[in-house]
N, CA, C and O atoms as a DFTB+ gen file, in Angstrom:
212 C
 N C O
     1  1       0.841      -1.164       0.000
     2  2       0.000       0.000       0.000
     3  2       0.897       1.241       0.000
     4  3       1.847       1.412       0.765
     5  1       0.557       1.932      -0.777
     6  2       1.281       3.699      -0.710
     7  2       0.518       4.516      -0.445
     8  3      -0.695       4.382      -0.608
     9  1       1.175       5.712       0.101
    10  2       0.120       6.735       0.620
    11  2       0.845       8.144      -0.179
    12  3       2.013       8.198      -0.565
    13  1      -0.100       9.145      -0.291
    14  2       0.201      10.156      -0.868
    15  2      -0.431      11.402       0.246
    16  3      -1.290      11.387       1.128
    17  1       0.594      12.568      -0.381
    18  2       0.252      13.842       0.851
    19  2       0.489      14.453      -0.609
    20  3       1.260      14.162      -1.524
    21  1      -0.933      15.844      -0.363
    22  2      -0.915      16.813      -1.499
    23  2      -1.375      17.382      -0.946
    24  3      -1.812      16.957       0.124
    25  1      -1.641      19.276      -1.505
    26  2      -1.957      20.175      -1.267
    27  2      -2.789      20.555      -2.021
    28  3      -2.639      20.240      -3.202
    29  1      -4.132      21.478      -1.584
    30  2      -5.152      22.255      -2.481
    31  2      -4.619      23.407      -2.716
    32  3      -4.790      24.437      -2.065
    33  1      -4.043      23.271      -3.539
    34  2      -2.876      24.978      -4.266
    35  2      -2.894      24.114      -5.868
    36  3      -2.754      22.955      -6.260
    37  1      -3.139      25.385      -6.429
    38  2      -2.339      25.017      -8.066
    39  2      -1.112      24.037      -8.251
    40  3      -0.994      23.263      -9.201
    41  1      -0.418      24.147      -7.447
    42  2       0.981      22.961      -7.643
    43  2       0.692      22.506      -6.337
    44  3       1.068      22.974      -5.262
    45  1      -0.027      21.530      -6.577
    46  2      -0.612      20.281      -5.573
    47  2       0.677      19.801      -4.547
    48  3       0.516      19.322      -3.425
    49  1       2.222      20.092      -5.330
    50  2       3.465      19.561      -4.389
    51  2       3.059      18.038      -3.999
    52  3       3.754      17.585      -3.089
    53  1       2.284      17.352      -4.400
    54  2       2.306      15.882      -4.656
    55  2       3.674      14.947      -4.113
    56  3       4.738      14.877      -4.730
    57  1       3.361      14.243      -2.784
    58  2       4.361      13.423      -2.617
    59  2       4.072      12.116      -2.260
    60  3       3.205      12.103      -1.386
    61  1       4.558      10.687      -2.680
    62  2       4.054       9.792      -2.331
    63  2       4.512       8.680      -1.576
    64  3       4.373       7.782      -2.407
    65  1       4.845       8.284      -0.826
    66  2       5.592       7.401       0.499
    67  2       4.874       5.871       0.439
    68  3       3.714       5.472       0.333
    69  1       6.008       5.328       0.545
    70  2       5.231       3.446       0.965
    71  2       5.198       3.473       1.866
    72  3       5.652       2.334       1.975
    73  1       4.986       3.911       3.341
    74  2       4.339       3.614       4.474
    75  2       3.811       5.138       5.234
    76  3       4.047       6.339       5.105
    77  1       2.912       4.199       6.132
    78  2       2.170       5.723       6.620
    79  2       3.081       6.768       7.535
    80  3       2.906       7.963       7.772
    81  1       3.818       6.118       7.832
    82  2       4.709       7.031       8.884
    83  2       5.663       8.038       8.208
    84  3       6.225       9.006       8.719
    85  1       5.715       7.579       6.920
    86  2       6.442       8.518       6.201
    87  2       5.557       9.798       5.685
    88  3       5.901      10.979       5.724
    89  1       4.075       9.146       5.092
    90  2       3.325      10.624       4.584
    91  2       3.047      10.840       5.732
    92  3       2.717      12.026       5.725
    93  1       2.928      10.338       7.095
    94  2       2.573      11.582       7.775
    95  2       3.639      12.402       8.235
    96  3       3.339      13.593       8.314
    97  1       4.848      12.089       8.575
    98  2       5.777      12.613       9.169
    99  2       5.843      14.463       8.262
   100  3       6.184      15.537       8.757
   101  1       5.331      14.123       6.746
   102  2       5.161      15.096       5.563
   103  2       4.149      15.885       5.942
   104  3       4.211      17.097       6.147
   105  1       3.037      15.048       6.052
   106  2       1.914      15.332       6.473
   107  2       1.812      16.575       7.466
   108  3       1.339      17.669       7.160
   109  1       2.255      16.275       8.518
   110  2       2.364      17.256       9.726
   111  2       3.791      18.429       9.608
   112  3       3.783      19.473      10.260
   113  1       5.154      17.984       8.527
   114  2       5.779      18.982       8.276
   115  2       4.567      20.111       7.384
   116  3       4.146      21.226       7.694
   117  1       4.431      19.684       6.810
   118  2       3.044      21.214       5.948
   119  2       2.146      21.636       6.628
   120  3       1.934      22.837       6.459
   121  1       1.442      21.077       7.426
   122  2       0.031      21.709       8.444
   123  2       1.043      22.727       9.778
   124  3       0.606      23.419      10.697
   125  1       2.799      22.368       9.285
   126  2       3.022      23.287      10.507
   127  2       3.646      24.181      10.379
   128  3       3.770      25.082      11.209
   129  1       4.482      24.071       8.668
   130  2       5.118      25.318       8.043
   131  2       4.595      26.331       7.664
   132  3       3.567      26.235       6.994
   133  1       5.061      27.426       7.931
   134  2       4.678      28.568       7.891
   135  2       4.286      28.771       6.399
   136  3       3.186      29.195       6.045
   137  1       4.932      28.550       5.865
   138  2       4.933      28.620       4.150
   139  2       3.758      28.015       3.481
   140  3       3.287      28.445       2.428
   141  1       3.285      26.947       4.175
   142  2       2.072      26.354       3.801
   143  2       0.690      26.945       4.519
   144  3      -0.457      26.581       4.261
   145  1       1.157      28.088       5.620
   146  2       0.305      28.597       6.039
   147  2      -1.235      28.881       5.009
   148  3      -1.074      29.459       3.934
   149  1      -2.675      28.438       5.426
   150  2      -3.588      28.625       4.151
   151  2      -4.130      27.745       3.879
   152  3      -5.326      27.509       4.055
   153  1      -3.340      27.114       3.405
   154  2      -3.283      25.840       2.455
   155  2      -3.823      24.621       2.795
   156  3      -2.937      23.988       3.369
   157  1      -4.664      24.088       2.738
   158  2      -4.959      22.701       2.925
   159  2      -4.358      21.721       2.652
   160  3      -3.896      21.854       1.519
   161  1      -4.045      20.564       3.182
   162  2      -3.214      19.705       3.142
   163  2      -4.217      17.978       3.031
   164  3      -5.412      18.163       3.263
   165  1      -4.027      17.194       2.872
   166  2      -4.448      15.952       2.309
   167  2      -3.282      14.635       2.709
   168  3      -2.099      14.817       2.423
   169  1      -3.671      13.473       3.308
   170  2      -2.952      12.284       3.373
   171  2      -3.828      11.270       2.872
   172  3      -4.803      11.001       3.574
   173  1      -3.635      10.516       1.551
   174  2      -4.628       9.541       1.049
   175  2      -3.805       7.870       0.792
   176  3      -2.670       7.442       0.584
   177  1      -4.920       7.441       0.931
   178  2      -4.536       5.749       0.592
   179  2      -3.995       5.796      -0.779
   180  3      -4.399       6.930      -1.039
   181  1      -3.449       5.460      -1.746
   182  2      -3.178       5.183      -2.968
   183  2      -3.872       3.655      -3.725
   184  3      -3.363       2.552      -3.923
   185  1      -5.391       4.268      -4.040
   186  2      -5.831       2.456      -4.653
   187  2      -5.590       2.327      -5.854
   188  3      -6.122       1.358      -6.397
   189  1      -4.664       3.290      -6.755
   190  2      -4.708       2.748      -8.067
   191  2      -3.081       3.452      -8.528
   192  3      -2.536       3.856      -7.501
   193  1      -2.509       3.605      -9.346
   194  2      -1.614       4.194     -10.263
   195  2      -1.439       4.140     -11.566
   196  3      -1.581       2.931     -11.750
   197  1      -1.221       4.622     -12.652
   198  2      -0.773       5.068     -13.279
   199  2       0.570       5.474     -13.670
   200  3       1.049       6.330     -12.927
   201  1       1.385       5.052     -14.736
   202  2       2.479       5.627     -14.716
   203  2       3.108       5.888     -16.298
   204  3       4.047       5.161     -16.623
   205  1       2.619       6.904     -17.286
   206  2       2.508       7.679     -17.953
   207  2       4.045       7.002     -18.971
   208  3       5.019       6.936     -18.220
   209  1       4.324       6.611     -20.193
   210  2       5.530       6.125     -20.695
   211  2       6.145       7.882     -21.304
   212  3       7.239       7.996     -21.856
């Protein structure tokens, strides 16, 4: 299972981790940076992929 952390901003900053401790560790770096101040933040299951040739 992979998990993904993105943002509701135009450049989503999309990142995706194989275990949960990693998107969250992401997770909670953005809900606490100042820079992301605003911004909504997102941690999701990953049920499918895609990978574009």
């Amino acid at each position: 299972m992979k998990y993904a952390v993105f943002s509701d901003y135009c450049d989503a900053g999309q990142s995706v981790f194989d275990t949960y401790e990693e998107a969250l560790e992401d997770y909670n770096e953005r809900i606490s940076d100042e820079s992301w101040n605003g911004v909504d933040a997102y941690i999701c299951v990953v049920i499918d992929e895609y990978k574009a040739k």
